[in-house]
N, C-alpha and C positions, 0 to 999 in steps of 0.2 A: 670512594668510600660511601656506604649507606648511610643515610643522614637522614632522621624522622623529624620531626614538633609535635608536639599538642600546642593549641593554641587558644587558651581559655579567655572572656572575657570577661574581667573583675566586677559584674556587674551580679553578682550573688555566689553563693554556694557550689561547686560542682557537685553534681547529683550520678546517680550506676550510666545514666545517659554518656554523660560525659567522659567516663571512666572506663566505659567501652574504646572510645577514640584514644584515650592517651594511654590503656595497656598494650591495644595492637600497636600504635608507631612506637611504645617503648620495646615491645618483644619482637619487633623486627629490626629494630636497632642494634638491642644487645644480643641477638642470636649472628649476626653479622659482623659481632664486633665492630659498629659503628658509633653513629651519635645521635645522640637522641637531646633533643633543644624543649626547653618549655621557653613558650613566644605568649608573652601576655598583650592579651588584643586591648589596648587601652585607648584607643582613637577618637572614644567617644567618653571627653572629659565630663559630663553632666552623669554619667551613671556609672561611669568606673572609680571604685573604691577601694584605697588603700587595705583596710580593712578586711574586704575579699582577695586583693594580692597575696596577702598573709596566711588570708584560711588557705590557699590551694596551696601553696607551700606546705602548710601544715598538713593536711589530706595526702600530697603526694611523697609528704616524707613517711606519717603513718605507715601506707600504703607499701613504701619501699621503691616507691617510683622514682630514682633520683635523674636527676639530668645534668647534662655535662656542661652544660652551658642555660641562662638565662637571656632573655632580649623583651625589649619593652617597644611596643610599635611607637609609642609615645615621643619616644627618644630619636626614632626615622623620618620622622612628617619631612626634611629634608629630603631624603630620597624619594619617598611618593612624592613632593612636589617637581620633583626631574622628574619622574619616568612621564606626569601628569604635561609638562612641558616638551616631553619629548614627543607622546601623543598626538599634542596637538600642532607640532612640524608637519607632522605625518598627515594630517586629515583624518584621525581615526579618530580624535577626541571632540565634541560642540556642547557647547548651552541650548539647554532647555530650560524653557519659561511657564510650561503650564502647571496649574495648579495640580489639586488633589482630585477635586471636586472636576474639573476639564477632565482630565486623563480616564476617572470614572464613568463621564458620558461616553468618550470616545469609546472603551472599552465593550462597553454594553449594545451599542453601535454597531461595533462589528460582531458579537455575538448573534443581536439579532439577524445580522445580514449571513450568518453561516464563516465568516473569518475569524482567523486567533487573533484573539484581543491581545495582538501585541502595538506597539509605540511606533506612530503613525511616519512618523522621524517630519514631521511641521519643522521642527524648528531649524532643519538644514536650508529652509529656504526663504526664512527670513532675513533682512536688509542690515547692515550694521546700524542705521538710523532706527529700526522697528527695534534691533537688537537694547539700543541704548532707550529708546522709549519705555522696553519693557521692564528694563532693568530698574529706572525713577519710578516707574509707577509700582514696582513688586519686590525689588529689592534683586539680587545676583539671584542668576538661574542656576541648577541642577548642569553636571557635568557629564553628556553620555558618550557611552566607547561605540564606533561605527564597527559592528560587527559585518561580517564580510559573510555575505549572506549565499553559503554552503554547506555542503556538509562538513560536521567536525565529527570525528571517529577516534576513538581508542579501544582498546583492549583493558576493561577493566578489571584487577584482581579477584573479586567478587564476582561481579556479573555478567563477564566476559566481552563479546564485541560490543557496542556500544557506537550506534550513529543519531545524531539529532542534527533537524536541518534549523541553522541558524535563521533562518527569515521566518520561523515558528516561534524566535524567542525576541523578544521588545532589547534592544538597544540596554545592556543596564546602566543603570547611574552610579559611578566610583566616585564620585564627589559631591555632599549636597552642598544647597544655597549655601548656608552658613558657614561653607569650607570643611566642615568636620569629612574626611577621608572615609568612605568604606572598606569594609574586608575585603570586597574583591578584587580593588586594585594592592592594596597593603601587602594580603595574603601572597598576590603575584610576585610584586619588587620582592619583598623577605626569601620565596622560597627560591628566586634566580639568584640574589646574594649571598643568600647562606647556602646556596649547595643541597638544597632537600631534593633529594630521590626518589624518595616514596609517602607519599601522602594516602592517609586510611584516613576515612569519616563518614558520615550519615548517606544514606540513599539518600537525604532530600537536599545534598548538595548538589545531585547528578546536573543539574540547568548551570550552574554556578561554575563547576567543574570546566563545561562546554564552553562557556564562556572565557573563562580564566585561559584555557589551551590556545586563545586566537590572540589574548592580550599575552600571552607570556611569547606564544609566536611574531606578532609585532614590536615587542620589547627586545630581541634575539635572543631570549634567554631559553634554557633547556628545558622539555615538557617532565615531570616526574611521573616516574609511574604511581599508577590512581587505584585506588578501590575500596566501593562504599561496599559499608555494610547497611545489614538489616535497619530499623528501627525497631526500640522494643514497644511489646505491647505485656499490658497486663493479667493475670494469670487465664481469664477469660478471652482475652483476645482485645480486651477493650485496649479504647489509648490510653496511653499511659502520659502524655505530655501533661494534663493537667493536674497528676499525682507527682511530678519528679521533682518541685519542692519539699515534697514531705518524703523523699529518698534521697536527702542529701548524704554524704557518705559522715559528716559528723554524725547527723542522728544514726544511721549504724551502729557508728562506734559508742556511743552514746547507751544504745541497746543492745550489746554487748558483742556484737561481730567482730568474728577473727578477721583482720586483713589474709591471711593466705584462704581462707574460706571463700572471702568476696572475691578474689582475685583468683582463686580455682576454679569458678562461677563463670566468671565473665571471660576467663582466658577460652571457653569451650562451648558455650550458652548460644547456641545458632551454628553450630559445626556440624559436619557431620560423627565429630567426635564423640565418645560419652563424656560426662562430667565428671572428673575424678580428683578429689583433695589431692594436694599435692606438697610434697614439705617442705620445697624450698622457691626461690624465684630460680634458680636453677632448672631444674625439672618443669617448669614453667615456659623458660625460654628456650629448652630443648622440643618439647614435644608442641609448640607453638607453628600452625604452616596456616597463612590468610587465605591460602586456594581452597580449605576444605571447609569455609563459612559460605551458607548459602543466599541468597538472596529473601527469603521467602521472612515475612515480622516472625519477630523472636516473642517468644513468651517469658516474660519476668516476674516471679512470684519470691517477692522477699521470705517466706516461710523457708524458698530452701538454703536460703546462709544459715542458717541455726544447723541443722543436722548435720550439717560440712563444719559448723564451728564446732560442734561436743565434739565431733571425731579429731577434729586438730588437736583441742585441749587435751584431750586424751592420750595425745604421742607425744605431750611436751612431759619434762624432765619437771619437778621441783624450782632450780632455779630460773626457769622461763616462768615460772608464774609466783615464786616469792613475796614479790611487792601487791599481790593480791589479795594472797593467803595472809598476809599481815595486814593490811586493811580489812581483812575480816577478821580480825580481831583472835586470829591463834596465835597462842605461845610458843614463840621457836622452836621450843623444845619439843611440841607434840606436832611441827608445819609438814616433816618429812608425811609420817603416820597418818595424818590428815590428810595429806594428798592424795596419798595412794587409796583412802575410805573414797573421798568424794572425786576424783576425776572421771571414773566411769558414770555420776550420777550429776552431772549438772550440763546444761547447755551453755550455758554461759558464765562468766569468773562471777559476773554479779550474785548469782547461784549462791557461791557459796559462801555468803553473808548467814543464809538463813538455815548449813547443812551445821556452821559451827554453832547457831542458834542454838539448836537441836544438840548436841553435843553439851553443851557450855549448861545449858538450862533446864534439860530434859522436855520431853514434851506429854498433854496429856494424853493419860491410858489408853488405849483401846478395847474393852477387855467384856464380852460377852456374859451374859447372867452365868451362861454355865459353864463357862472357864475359871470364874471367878474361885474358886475354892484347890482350882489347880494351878492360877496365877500365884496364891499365896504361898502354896507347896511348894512352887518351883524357886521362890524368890527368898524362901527358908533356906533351899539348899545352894543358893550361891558361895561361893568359895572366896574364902580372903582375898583379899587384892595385893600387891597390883595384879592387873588383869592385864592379860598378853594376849599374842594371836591364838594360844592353845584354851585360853580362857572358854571361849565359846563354845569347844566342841567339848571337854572337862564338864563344864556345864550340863550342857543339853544332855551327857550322857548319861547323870545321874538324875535329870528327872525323868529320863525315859525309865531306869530300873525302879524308878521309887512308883511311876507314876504308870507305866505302862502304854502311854502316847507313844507314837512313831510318827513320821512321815510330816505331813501340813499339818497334821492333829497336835503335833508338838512344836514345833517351827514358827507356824502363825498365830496362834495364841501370842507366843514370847516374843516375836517382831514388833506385834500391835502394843504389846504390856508398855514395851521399851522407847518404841518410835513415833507411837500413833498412828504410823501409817502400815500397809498392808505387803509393800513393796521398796525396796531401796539397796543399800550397800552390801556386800556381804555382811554378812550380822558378826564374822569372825573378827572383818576389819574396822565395827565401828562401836563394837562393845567396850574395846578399851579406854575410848574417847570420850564414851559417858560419864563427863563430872560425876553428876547425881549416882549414877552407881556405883561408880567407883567410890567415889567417898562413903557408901552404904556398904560398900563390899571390905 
């Protein structure tokens, strides 16, 4: 069975970053009819917060992303400590002793000399006596995996064959001094236990990835199939890492984005696909294939969730947005009528606080010196109310014989009289809604 994760770590907000990785392993989960795991990365108790547990919950429920299961790496450290002892039977796991500030020089060392600054592996040939010295004078060393220094190759989803020679990449450390567990070993043990198939994430996992395939190889556990996607960049091409704070998917929603908007977005956003609304997670997880994402940085310009969200608002029914249209403060009685005036005219529900404004309160005139004498003509011959959908064209068409206006010449005068502005709803569907006129009519 195909079996995906996202695997967030509760150490702030998930941001469009992150929401890349947990829609593709959701929609190839559920196009599979498989499972799909959210894996909270908590391993590192000083910055994981209850707190943000909660928000990704809540984002991913927003969102529609549910998952079939939860697991808390917190609740494993048992397991990483076997695999971390099984390791080290093996001769594939040692301590390291050097500092920050050591492995810095070293590094720099062999750049100037023309070699990758990778991890000298010293500390394999240190003494248990040197070993125990180092340890009183510095406290427990840093735990590294003896990678086996060949090529590792795979075929990845994304970016197809895939070889890096291990003796180009430094030894990683899955355990630091103070025992707190990395993702690289965690991510290994979780994904051979729970059965994960296919893991989607960042190109800048690809070194991580290479690594992981030699430890989940030594482990005997099974390789999953792999494929990074793009990273985004911003609408100019710039990074984007330093703005994905300020695109967390609260503040979205916050700013009034439809989740099938974002997630119509992001399902397509570096495809070769076009980007197309979409109106259900259905249609989502049908037209969903990771081979047709290309390698090359994506461009992400939050400007285009809005124009994908008026189009969504615009195909929903009345009761998909009810609890809106009443916190904007319409009378049930007028919420059907009012939808239908303002759904073609707002981007977002917040919108339409200020369309019932207008409505409720009337807004001021617009009304040119030399209209003025034909605003007054025209608002003489208004018709008793109530005022219906025929009201408007009733209207208009007896000040065109009294008045002899046609076209904009009659139209835009009486828009500006009514609305203030120059452009908006059809005038048929929002003449009825005018408080102030209607109470005058």
């Amino acid at each position: 069975m195909t079996t995906t994760r996202f695997a967030p770590s509760p150490t702030g907000y998930i941001h469009v970053g992150n929401l890349r990785t947990a829609l593709m392993n959701y929609l190839i989960a559920r196009k599979a009819g498989g499972t799909f795991i959210l894996r909270i990365d908590d391993t590192d108790p000083e910055r994981s917060k209850e707190e943000y547990v909660d928000a990704i919950k809540q984002d991913m429920e927003w969102l529609g992303l549910h998952w079939d299961r939860i697991e808390r790496q917190s609740e494993r450290l048992d397991r990483y400590a076997d695999a971390a002892d099984k390791l080290r039977e093996m001769g594939r796991f040692y301590e390291a002793f050097e500092t920050p500030t050591e492995l810095d020089l070293k590094r720099k060392k062999q750049l100037n000399m023309g070699k990758p600054p990778v991890y000298d592996r010293a500390a394999l040939n240190l003494s248990d006596a040197e070993k125990e010295a180092l340890r009183a004078e510095r406290g427990n060393g840093v735990w590294r995996f003896k990678l086996d220094h060949e090529r590792i190759e795979w075929t990845d989803g994304i970016l197809g064959d895939i070889s890096i020679d291990a003796a180009s990449v430094s030894d990683p450390v899955l355990i630091r001094g103070d025992g707190q567990v990395l993702y690289t070993i965690a991510s290994v043990v979780d994904d051979t236990e729970m059965g994960v198939t296919d893991v989607v994430r960042g190109s800048d996992h690809v070194t991580n990835t290479a690594t992981q395939i030699q430890i989940i190889e030594a482990l005997g556990g099974a390789c999953p199939r792999f494929a990074h996607h793009s990273l985004l960049t911003g609408p100019q091409g710039e990074a984007l890492s330093k703005r994905l704070g300020t695109l967390a998917l609260r503040d979205l929603r916050e700013q009034g984005v439809q989740p099938m908007a974002l997630l119509s977005l992001m399902a397509r956003l570096g495809s070769s696909d076009p980007v197309e609304l979409r109106s259900d997670m259905a249609e989502l997880i049908e037209g969903f294939d990771v081979n047709r994402f290309g390698a090359a940085p994506t461009k992400f310009d939050v400007q285009d969730l809005f124009p994908l969200t008026a189009k969504h608002l615009q195909s929903l029914p009345l009761a998909d947005v009810a609890d809106a249209v009443a916190d904007a403060g319409v009378p049930a009685e007028l919420a059907e009528s009012f939808w239908e005036m303002a759904r073609e005219n707002i981007t977002t529900l917040g919108d339409l606080k200020g369309w019932w404004e207008l409505c409720r309160d009337g807004a001021e005139p617009l009304i040119a010196d030399e209209d003025r004498e034909f605003i007054a003509e025209a608002v003489a011959l208004l018709p008793e109310g109530p005022f219906d959908g025929e009201t408007w064209g009733t209207w208009t068409k007896a000040v065109k014989e009294a008045t002899g206006r046609k076209g904009k010449g009659l139209f835009m005068p009486l828009r500006k009289a009514l609305t203030g502005m120059e452009r908006g709803p059809e005038m048929a569907t929002l003449l009825p809604l005018l408080q102030v006129i209607r109470a005058r009519g």
